[in-house]
C-alpha positions as CSV (number, residue, x, y, z in Angstrom):
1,X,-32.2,27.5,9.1
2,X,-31.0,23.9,8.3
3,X,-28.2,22.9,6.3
4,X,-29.7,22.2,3.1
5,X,-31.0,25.9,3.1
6,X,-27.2,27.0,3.2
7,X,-26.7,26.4,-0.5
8,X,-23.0,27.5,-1.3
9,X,-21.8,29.4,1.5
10,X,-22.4,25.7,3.2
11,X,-21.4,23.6,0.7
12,X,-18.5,25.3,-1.3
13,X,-16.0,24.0,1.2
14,X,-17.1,20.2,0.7
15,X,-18.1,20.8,-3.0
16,X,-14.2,20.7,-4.1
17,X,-14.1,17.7,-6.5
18,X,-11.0,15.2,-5.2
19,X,-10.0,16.0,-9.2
20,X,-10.3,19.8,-9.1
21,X,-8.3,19.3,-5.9
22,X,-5.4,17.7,-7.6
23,X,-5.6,21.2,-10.0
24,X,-5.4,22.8,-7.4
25,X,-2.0,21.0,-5.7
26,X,-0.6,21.0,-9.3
27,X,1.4,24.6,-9.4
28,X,0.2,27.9,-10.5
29,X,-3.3,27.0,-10.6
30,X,-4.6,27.1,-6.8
31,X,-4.9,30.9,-7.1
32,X,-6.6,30.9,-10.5
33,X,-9.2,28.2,-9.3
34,X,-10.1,30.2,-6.3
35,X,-10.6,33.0,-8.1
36,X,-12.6,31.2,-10.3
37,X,-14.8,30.0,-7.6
38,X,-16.3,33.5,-6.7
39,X,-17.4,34.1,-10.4
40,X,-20.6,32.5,-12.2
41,X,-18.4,31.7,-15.3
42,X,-17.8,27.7,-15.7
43,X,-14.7,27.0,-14.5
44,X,-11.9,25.8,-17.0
45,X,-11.3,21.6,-17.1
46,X,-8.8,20.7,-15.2
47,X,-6.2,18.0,-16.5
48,X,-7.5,15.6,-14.2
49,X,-11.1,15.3,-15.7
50,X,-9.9,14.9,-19.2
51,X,-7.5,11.5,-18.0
52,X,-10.8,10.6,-16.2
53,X,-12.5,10.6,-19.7
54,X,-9.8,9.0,-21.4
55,X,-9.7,5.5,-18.6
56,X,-13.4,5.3,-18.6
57,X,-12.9,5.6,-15.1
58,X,-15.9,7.6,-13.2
59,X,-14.6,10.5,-11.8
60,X,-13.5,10.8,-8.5
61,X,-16.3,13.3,-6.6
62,X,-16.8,14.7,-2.9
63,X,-19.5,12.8,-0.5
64,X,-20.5,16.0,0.8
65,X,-21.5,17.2,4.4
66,X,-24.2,14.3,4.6
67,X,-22.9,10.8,3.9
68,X,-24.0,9.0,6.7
69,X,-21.3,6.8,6.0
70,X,-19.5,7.6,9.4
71,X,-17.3,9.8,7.9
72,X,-19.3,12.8,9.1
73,X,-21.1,11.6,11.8
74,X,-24.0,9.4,11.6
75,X,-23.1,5.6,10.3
76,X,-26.1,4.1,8.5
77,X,-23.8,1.3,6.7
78,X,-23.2,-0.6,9.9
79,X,-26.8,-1.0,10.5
80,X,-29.3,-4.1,9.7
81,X,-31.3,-3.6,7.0
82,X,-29.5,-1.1,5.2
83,X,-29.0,-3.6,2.3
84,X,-32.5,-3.0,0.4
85,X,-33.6,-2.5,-3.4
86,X,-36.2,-0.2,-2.1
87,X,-35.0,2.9,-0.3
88,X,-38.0,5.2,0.0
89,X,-38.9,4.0,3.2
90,X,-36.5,4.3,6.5
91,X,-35.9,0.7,8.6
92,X,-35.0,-0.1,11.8
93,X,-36.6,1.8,14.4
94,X,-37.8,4.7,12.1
95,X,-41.1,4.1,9.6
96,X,-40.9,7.8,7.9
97,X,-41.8,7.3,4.2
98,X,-40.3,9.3,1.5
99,X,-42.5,10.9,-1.3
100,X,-42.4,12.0,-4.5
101,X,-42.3,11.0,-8.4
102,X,-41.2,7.3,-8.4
103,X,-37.8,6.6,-9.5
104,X,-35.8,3.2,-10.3
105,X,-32.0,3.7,-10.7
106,X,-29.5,1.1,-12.2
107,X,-25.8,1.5,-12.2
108,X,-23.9,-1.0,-14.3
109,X,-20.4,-1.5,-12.8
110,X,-17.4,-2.2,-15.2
111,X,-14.2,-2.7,-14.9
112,X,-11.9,-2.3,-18.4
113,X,-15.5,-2.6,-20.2
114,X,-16.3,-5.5,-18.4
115,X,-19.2,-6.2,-16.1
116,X,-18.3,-6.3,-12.3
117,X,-19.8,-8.8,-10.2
118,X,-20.0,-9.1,-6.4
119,X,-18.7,-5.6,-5.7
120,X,-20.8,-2.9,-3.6
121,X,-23.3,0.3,-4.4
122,X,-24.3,2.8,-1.4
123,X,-26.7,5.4,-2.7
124,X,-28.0,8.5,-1.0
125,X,-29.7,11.6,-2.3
126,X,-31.9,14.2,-0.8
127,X,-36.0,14.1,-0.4
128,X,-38.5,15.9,-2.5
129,X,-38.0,18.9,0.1
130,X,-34.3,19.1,-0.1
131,X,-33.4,17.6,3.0
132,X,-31.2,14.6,3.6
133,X,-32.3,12.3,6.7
134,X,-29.8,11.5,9.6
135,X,-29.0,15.1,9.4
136,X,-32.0,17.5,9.1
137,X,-33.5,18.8,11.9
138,X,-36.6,17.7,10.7
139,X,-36.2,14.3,9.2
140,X,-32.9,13.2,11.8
141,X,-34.2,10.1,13.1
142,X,-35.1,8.6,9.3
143,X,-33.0,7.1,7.6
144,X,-34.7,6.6,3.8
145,X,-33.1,7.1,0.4
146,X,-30.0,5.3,1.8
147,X,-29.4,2.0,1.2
148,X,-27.2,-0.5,-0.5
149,X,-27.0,-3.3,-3.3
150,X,-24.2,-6.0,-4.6
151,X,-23.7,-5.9,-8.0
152,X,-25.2,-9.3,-9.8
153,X,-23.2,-11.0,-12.5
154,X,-23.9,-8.5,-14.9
155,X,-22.4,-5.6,-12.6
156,X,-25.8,-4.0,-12.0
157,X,-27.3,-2.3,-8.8
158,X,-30.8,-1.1,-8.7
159,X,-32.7,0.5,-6.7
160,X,-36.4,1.9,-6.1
161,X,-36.3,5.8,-4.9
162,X,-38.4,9.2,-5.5
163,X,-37.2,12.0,-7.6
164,X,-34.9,14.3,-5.3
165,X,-35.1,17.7,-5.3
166,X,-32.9,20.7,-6.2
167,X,-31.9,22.7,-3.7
168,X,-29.9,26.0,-3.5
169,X,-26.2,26.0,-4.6
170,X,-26.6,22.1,-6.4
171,X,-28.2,21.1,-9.7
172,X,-30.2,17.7,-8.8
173,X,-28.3,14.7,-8.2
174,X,-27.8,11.7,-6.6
175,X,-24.2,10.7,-4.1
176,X,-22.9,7.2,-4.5
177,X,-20.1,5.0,-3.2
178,X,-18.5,2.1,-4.8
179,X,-16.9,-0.5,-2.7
180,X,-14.8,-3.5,-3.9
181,X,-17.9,-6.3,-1.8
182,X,-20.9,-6.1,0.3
183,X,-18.7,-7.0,3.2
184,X,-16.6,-4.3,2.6
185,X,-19.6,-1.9,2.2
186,X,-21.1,-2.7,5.7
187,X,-18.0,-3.0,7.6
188,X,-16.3,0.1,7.6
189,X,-13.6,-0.5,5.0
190,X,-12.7,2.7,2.7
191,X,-15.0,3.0,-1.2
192,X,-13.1,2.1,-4.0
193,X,-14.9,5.2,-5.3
194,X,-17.1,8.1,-4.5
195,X,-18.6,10.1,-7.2
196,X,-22.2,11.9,-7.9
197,X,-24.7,11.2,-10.6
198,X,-26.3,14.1,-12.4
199,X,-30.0,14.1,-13.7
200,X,-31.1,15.5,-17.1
201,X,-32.8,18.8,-17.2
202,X,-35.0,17.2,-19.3
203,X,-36.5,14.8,-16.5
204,X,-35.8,17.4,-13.9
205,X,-38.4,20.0,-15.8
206,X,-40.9,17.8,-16.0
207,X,-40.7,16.0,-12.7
208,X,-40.4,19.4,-10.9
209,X,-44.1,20.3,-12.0
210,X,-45.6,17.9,-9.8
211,X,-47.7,18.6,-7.0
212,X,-44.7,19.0,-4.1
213,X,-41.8,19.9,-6.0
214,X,-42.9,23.6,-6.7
215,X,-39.9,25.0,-4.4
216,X,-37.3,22.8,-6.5
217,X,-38.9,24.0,-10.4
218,X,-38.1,28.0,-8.7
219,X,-34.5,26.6,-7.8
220,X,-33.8,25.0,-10.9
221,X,-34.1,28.4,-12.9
222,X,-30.9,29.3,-11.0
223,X,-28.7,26.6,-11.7
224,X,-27.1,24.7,-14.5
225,X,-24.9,21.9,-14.7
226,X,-22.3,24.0,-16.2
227,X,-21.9,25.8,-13.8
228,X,-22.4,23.2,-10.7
229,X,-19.8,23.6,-8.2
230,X,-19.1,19.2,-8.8
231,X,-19.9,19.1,-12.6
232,X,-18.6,22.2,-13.9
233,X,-15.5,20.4,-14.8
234,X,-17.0,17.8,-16.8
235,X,-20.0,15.6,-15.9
236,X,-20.5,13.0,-19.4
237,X,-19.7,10.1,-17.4
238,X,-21.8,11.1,-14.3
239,X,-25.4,12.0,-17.1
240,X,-27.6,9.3,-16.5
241,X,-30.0,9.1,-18.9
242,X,-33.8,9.3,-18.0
243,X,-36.7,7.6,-19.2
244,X,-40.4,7.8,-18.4
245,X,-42.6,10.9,-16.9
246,X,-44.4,12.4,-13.8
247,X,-47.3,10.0,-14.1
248,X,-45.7,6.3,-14.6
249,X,-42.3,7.0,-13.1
250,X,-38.6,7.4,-14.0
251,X,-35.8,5.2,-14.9
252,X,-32.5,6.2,-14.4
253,X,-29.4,4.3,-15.3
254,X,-25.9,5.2,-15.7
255,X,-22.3,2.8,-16.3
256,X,-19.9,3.7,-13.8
257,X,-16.6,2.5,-14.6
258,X,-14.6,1.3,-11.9
């Protein structure tokens, strides 16, 4: 069984959002969260989330057990070529090719409402079968739907992808790190911010009838964002919204204030 397979008994332990744990630190609610965490009731919104809202700031989120940011392993930021629009093909000394429903995803950065320029995006999600290269068994030695972008002068990123799956424990999403340059990004220095971009059910529904994404339409009848070990605490700045279909492709964009 790989990791992706592991749904929450894997995850649970790296799904604690950095905000929920602040709740948890701040006294008398540790035991009340855990508790919460064995029952499929949403869990209550922590304090945290609601300042979040209020400073238009995106919320602070886990990078999960595959970052490939050399946090947990594998370090696909110090390596050539991982500065590319298009991410659904690996570089270097891998050629693997990811498929799926075609997807373009823009993230506007702002700062106090205002566009950022010359900072850093690093995206990564999982394939159309769940799994997330550098760390599947299957897929270790690729290294697509990774990459990274500058922001222009209008603060946006974009990038060419597929439409990733759902797998068990985790409504369908997308991991991202925001670093303060480029330089920064590929260098080791620390993100300004991690945080995780939710798709609409909507798009998810109609992308998961697709020839290849049969597994992921029988895992989405289990999950909801509501109920999402990162979202269930409050997920309208992390919604991107989603244009477009099966056939032509998907755009998804989201403003992720910094």
């Amino acid at each position: 069984m790989h990791d992706h397979d592991l749904g929450l008994r894997h995850d649970l332990p790296r799904l604690i959002s950095r905000r929920r744990a602040l709740a948890v630190m701040a006294g008398g609610v540790g035991a009340a969260f855990l508790a919460g965490c064995g029952s499929s009731d949403p869990d209550p919104v922590p304090p945290a989330a609601t300042a979040d809202t209020a400073s238009g700031t995106i919320p602070e989120e886990t990078a999960g057990p595959f970052p490939g940011d050399g946090s947990n392993g594998p370090d696909v930021l110090a390596q050539s070529g991982v500065v590319r629009e298009d991410i659904t093909k690996s570089f270097g000394d891998a050629s693997g090719v990811a498929d799926g429903v075609p997807t373009t995803l823009a993230m506007t950065l702002t700062r106090d409402g205002t566009p950022l320029p010359g900072a850093a995006v690093y995206v990564w999600h999982c394939d159309r079968e769940g799994r997330y290269s550098l760390y599947d068994d299957t897929i270790a030695g690729e290294n697509y739907l990774r990459g990274v972008q500058e922001s222009g002068d209008d603060g946006t990123v974009r990038f060419t992808t597929v439409f990733p799956a759902a797998y068990p424990g985790r409504w369908p999403h997308v991991h991202f790190e925001v670093y303060e340059s480029l330089d920064a990004a590929t260098t080791g220095r620390a993100p300004m911010h991690t945080s995780q971009l939710a798709i609409p059910q909507d798009a998810c529904d109609a992308a998961y009838a697709s020839a290849g994404y049969e597994q992921s339409a029988q895992t989405l009848a289990q999950l909801s964002l509501d109920s999402d070990m990162v979202f269930a605490d409050g997920y309208d700045q992390q919604l991107a919204t989603a244009d477009g279909d099966p056939d032509g492709g998907y755009a998804l964009t989201l403003a992720v204030g910094v």
